[in-house]
C-alpha positions in Angstrom: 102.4 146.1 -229.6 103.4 145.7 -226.0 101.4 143.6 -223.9 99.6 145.0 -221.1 99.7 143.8 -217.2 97.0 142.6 -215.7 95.6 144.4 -212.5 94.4 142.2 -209.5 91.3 144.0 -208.7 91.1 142.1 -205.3 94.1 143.6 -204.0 92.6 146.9 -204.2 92.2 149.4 -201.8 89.3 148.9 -199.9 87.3 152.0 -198.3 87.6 151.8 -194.5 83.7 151.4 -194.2 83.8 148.2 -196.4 87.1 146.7 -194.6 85.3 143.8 -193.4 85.9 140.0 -194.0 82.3 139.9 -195.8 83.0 142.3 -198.1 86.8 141.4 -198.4 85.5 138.2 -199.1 82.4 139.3 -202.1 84.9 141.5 -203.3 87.4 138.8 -204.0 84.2 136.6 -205.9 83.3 139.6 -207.7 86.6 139.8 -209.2 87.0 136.6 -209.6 83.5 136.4 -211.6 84.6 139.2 -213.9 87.6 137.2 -214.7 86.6 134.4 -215.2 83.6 136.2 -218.3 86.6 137.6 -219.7 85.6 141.0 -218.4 88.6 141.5 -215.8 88.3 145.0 -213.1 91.1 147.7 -214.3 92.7 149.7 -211.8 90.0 152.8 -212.7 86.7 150.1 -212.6 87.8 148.8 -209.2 88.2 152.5 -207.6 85.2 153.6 -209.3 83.3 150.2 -208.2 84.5 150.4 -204.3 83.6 153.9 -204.0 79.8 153.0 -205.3 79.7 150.2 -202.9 81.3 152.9 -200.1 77.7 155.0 -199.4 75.8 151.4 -199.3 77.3 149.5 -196.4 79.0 146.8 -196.2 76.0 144.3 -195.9 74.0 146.2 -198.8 77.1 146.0 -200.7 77.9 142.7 -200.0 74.1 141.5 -201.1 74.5 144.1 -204.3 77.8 142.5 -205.1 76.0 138.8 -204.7 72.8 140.2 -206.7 75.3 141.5 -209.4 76.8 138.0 -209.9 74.0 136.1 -210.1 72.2 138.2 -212.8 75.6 138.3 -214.4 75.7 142.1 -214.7 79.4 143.6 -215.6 78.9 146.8 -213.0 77.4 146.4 -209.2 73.6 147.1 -208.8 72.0 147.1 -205.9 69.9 144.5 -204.8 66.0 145.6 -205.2 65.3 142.6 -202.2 67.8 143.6 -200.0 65.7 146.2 -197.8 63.3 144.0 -197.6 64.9 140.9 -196.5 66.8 143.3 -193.9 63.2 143.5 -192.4 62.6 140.0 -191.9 66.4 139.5 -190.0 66.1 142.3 -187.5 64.5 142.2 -184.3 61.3 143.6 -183.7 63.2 146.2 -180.7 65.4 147.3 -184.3 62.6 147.7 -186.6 61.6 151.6 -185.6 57.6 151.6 -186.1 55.8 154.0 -188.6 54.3 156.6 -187.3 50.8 156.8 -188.2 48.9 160.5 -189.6 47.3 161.8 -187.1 43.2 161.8 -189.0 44.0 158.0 -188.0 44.5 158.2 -184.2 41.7 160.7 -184.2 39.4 158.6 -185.8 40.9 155.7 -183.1 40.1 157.8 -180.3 36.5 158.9 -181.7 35.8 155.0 -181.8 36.4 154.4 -178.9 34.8 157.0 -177.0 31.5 156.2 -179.0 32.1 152.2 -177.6 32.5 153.9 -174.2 29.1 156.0 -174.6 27.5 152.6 -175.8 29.1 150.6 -172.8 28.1 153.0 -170.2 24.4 153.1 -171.5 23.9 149.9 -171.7 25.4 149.3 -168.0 22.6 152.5 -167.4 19.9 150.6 -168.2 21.7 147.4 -166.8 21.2 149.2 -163.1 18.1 150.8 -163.7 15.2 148.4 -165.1 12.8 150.5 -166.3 14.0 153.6 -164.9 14.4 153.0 -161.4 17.5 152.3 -159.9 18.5 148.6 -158.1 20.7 147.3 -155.4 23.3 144.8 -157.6 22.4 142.4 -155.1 18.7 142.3 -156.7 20.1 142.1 -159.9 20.5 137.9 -161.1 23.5 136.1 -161.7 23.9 136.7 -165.1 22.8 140.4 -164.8 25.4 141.0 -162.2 28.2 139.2 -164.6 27.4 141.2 -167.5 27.6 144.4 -164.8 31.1 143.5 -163.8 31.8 142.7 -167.4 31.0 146.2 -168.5 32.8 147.4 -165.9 36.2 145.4 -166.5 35.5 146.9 -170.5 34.8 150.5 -169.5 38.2 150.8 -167.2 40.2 149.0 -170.0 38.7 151.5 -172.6 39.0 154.2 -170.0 43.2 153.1 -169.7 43.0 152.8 -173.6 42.2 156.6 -174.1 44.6 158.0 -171.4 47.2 156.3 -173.2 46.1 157.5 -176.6 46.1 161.2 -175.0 49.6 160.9 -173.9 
């Protein structure tokens, strides 16, 4: 019975996507790791193996090829952790917010017009001791803090809700 070659799996073809010195670099290990379990890549494995990695990425791939040897699986499988360990290395300016439904806003935005109501009463009967209205230079010290306290909380709600309606 003839002998048959071996392939070197890490001189394959590589996609153009995953042409990078990571992945030529993971590609070589993961070759290198099936040899050495006495599982070596054939031709057909390695094409079929590169063109899963292909729609991943090279990063993903590379942390599926990592994943893959380190649970000592025989075929590439993605890494389950990779997404979110992606998270925690990007930027904040990278990371694109979610979106929130919109019964959440509008409950935000009802909130805060009912604090609005509250603040504006209560500055009301601030001003107008029973009933009648007073100069804010009658009012005492503390009255006339807590006036221009309300007052600094009312224009910052006031801002808060414009935004909100944008």
């Amino acid at each position: 019975m003839p002998r048959r070659t071996t392939y070197n799996a890490s001189t394959a073809p590589l996609p153009l996507l995953l042409n990078t010195p990571e992945f030529r670099a993971a590609w070589a290990d993961w070759c290198a790791d099936r040899a050495d379990r006495g599982h070596p890549l054939t031709a057909r494995a390695a094409t079929i193996s590169l063109n899963r990695c292909e729609p991943l990425g090279p990063a993903a791939a590379v942390a599926a090829i990592e994943h893959s040897i380190a649970a000592g699986y025989q075929g590439i499988y993605e890494d389950p952790t990779f997404s979110k360990r992606l998270k925690t290395t990007l930027s904040p300016a990278q990371i694109q917010p979610r979106q929130e439904p919109d019964w959440v806003a509008e409950r935000r935005q009802r909130e805060a017009e009912a604090e609005l109501r509250a603040l504006r009463k209560e500055l009301y009967d601030l001003i107008r001791p029973g009933g009648f209205e007073c100069p804010l230079s009658d009012l005492g010290s503390s009255r006339q803090a807590r006036y221009h306290a309300l007052r600094k909380q009312i224009a910052a709600l006031k801002k808060q809700l414009c935004k909100e309606t944008e």
